[in-house]
C-alpha positions, 0 to 999 in steps of 0.5 A: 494507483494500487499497492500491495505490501506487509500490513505495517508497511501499507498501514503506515503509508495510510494516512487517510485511515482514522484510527478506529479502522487502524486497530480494526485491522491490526485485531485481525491482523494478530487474530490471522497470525495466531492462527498461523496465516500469512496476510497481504493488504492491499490499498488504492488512491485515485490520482490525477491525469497529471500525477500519472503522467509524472510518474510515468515519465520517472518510471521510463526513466527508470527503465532505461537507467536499468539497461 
């Protein structure tokens, strides 16, 4: 599963981050930004068969609320 957000919302959902990487992140995070760049992170985790299968049932479901 993949994911792609603002730096404090994917840097928040990152639990397995230790912290050394945190302010890594947030030291170029702040070096882009002074010098006027816009910043996307993106992050990933491998889930099982069956968790993408739950998902996908709820995603469906979803989808056909919205019609």
């Amino acid at each position: 599963m993949f994911i792609k957000g603002a730096d404090d919302a994917i840097i928040e959902r990152s639990s397995k981050l230790s912290e050394i990487y945190i302010e890594k992140f947030k030291k170029d995070l702040l070096y882009f930004s002074e010098k006027g760049l816009r910043t996307l992170l993106l992050g990933f985790k491998e889930i099982s068969l069956e968790d993408f299968k739950a998902f996908e049932v709820k995603l469906e479901e979803a989808k056909t609320s919205i019609d």
